[in-house]
VMD Tcl script that draws the C-alpha trace (Angstrom):
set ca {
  {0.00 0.00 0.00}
  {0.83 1.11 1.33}
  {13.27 9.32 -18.69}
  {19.00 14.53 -28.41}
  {15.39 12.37 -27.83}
  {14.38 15.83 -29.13}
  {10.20 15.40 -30.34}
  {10.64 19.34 -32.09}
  {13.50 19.06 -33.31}
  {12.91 19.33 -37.13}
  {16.86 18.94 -37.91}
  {17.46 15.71 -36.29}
  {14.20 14.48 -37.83}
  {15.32 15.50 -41.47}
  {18.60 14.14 -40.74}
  {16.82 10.48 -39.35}
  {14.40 10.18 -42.54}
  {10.46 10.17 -42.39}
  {10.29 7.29 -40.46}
  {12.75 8.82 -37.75}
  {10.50 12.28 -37.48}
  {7.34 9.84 -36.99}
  {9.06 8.99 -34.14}
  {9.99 12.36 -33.24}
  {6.33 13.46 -33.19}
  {5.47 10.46 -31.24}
  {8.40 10.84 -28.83}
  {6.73 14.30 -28.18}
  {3.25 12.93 -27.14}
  {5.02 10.37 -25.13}
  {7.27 13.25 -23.02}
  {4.24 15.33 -22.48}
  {2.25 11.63 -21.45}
  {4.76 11.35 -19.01}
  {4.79 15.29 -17.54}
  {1.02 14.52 -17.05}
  {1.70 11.66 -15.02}
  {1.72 13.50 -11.83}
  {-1.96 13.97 -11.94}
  {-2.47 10.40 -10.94}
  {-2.81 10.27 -7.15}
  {-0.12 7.69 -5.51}
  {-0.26 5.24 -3.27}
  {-0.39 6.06 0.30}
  {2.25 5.79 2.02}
  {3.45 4.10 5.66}
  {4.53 6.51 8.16}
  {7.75 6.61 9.45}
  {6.54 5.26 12.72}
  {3.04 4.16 12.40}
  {0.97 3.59 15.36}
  {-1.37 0.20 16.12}
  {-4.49 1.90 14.88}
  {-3.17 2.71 11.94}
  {-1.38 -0.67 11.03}
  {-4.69 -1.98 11.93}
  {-6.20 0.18 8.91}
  {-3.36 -1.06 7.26}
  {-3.49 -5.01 7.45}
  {-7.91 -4.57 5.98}
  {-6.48 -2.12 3.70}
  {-3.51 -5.10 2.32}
  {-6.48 -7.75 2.89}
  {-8.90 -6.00 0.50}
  {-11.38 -5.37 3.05}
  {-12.14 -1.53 2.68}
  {-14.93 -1.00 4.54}
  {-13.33 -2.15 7.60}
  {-9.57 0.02 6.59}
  {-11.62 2.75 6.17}
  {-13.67 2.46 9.86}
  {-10.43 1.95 11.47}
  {-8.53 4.76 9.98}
  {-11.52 6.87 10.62}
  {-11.68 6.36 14.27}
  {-7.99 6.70 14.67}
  {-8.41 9.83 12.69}
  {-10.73 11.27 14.93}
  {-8.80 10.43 17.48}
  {-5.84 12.89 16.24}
  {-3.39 10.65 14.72}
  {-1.82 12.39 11.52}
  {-1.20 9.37 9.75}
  {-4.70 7.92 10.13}
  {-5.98 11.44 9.11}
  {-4.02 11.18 5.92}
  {-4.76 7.54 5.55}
  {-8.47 8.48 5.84}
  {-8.34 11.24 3.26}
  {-6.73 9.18 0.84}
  {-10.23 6.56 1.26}
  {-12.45 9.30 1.05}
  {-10.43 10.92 -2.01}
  {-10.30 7.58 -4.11}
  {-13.80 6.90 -2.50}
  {-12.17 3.45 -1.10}
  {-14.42 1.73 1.30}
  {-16.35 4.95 1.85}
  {-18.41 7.41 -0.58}
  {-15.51 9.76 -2.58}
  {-15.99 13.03 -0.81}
  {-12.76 15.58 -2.36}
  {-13.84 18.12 0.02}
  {-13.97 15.93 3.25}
  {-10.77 14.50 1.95}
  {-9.01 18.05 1.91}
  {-10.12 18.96 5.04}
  {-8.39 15.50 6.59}
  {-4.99 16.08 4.58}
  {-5.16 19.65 6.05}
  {-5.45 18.75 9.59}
  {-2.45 15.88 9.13}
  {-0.48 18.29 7.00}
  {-0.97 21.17 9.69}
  {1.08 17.95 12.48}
  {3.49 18.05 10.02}
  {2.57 14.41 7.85}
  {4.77 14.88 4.84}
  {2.00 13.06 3.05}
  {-0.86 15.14 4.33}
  {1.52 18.25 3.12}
  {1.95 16.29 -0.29}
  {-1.57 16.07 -1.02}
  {-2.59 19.27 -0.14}
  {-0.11 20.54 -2.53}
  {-1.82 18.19 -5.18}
  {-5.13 19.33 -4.76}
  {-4.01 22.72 -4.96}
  {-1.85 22.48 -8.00}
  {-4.31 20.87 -9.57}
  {-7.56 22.34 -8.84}
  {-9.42 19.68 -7.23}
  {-12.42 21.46 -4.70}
  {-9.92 24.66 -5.01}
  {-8.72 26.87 -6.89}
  {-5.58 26.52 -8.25}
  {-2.66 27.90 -5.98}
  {0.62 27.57 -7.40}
  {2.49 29.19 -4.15}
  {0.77 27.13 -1.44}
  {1.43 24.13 -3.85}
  {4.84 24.45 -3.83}
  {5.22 25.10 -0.13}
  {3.46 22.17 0.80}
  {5.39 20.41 -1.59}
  {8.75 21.72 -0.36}
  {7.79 20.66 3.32}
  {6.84 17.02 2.07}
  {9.69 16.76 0.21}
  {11.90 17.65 3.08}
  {9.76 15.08 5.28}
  {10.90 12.57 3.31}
  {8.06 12.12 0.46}
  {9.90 11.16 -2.57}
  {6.49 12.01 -4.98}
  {6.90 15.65 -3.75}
  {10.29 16.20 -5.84}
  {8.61 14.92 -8.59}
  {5.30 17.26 -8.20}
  {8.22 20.40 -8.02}
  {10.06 18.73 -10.63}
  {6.99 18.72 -13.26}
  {6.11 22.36 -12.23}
  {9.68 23.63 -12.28}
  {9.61 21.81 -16.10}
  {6.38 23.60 -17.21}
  {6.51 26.96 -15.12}
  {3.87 26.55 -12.79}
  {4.49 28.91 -10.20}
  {8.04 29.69 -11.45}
  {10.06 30.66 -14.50}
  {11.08 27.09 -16.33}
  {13.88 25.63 -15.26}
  {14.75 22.37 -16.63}
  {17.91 21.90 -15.41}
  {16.07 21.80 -11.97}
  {13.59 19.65 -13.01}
  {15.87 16.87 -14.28}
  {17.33 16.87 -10.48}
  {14.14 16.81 -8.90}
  {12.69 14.42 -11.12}
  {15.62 11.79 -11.23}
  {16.01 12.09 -6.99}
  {12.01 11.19 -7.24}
  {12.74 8.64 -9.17}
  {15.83 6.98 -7.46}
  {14.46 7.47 -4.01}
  {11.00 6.75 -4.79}
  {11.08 4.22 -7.25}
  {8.81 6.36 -9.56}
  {9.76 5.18 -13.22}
  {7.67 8.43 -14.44}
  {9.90 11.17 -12.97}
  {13.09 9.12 -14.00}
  {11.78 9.13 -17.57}
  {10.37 12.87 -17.64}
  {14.04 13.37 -16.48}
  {15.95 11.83 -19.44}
  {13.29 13.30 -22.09}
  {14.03 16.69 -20.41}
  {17.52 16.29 -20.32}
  {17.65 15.54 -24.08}
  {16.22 18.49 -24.87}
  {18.00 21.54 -22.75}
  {20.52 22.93 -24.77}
  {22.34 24.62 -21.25}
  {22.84 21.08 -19.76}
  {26.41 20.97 -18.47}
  {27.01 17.51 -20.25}
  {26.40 14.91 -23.04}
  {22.69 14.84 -22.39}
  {22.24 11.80 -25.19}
  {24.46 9.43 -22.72}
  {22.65 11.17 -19.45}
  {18.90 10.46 -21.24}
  {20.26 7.17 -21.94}
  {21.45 6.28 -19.05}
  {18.19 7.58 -16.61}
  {15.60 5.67 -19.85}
  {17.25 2.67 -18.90}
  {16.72 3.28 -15.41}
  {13.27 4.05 -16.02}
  {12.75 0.84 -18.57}
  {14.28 -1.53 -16.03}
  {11.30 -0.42 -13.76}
  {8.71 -1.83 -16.27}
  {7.76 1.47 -17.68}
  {6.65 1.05 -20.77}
  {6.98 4.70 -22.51}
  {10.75 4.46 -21.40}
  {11.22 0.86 -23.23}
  {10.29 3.03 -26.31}
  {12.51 5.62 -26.14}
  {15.70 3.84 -24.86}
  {15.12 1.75 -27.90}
  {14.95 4.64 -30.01}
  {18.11 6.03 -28.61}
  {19.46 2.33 -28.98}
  {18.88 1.60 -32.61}
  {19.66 5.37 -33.37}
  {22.85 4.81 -31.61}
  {22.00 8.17 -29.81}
  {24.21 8.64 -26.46}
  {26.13 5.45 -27.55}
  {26.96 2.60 -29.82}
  {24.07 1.77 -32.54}
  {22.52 -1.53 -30.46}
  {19.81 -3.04 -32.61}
  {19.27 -6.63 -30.57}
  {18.76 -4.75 -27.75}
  {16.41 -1.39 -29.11}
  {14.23 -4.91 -30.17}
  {14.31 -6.46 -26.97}
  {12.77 -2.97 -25.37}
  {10.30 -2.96 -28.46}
  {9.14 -6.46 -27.86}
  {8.93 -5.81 -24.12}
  {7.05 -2.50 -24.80}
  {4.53 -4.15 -27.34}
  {3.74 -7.27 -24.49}
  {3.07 -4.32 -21.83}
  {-0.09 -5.54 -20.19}
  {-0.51 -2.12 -18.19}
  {1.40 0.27 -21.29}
  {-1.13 2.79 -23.02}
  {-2.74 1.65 -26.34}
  {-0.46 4.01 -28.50}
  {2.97 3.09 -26.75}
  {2.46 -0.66 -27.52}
  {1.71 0.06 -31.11}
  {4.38 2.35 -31.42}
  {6.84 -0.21 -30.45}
  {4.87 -2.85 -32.49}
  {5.66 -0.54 -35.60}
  {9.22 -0.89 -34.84}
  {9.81 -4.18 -34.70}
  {9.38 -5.34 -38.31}
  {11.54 -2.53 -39.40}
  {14.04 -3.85 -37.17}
  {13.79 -7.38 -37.88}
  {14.46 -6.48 -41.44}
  {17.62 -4.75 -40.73}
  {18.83 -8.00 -38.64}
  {19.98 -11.21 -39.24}
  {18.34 -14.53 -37.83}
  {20.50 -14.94 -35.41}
  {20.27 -11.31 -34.08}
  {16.64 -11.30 -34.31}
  {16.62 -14.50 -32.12}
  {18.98 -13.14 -29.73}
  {16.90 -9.90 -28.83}
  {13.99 -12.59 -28.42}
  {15.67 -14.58 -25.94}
  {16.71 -11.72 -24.19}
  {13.28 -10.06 -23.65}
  {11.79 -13.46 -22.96}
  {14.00 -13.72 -19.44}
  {13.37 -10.11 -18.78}
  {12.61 -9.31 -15.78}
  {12.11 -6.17 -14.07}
  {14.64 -4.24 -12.13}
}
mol new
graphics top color blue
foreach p $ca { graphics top sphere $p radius 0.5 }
foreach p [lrange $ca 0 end-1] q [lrange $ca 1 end] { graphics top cylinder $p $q radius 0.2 }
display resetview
């Protein structure tokens, strides 16, 4: 419970061919898939030293019985615990176990944010950056954001990371982003930020360093944690041999991984599925066999 992979850039597309500024296009839609990420709510997350009540809430929560997570965390809740308060919230936001109420659900993360519950102070920020039951507030976002992050939330880079990438609040600064993003994604294990941070990396011209091998090196972070859109564009760098040596065995094994994604969007899978034909064709049988075997022991990171 409780990652230059440049989309506008119309001179490395001419240079690539048509099929090569497809990609670029599609590269594009995939970065700003990624950026929009955030808006999913994560997972709640155990407190640093969480009390009976609340592993109580915990244990139904793990069992699948919802009803009785969300009675316990409400009681404890009541009761003043910050945790439970969050925990709470989080049931009544996703309308887990109880009816969704977004306003009741605000007015819980508020209290736990207000004893200092990183991820109370992370989801206030979230409903606030996003306008959910408020209007948008850029400033309180990022404060609330700042303290979670500080309290240990790794999400919380990510949400500053995203807005430091699109200027919410702030002048852009993707250099900043990139950190933010890649600590969310090493300390958090969020695949998302880690591949937000290698498409954004590709594409700032002030980055102090070869931003193909730094892109290529955080995509394969991010495709080693199952994420599919990453699997795409490390291949793309791969075959390309953008950041590195031109790789085709392996750009296939991420392209056959990426087509088999059970959870991957619609688009990404047939993107990849695209790909691998016009790879194959490029390959001999014994490379083409190889990339198979190696996606077929594939396992995640």
């Amino acid at each position: 419970m409780f990652r230059r992979m440049d989309g506008a850039g119309a001179q490395g597309a001419r240079a690539a061919g048509d099929g090569e500024a497809t990609m670029a296009f599609r590269l594009a839609w995939i970065a700003a898939t990624a950026l929009s990420l955030a808006a999913g709510l994560p997972a709640l997350a155990e407190p640093p030293d969480p009390s009976a009540q609340w592993i109580r809430g915990a244990e139904a929560y793990e069992a699948g019985d919802l009803e009785t997570a969300a009675a316990a965390f409400a009681e404890c809740a009541h009761a003043g615990d910050a945790a439970c308060q969050s925990a709470y919230g989080h049931m009544l936001f996703t309308g887990e176990g109880v009816d969704e109420d977004e306003e009741e659900a605000l007015a819980w993360f508020r209290l736990a944010a207000g004893q200092h519950d990183a991820y109370g102070q992370f989801q206030v920020g979230f409903m606030h950056r996003h306008g959910i039951v408020v209007e948008k507030d850029y400033v309180l976002a990022i404060e609330m954001f700042e303290r979670a992050a500080k309290g240990g939330y790794a999400p919380a880079h990510a949400e500053l990371g995203y807005m430091h990438a699109q200027g919410e609040g702030m002048p852009v600064n993707r250099g900043r982003a990139v950190t933010l993003l890649t600590r969310a994604g090493v300390e958090g294990g969020i695949p998302s930020a880690l591949f937000s941070a290698g498409i954004l990396v590709r594409q700032d011209n002030d980055y102090p360093g070869d931003t193909a091998a730094v892109a290529l090196e955080l995509l394969g972070m991010a495709a080693g944690m199952d994420f599919a859109p990453a699997m795409v564009a490390l291949a793309t760098m791969l075959q390309s041999g953008d950041g590195g040596d031109v790789d085709r065995v392996e750009a296939l094994k991420w392209h056959l991984l990426a087509s088999r994604h059970r959870d991957g969007e619609a688009a990404i899978r047939g993107l990849a599925q695209a790909w691998i034909p016009r790879l194959d064709a490029t390959m001999s049988p014994a490379e083409r066999a190889e990339a198979r075997a190696r996606a077929d022991a594939w396992k995640p990171d």
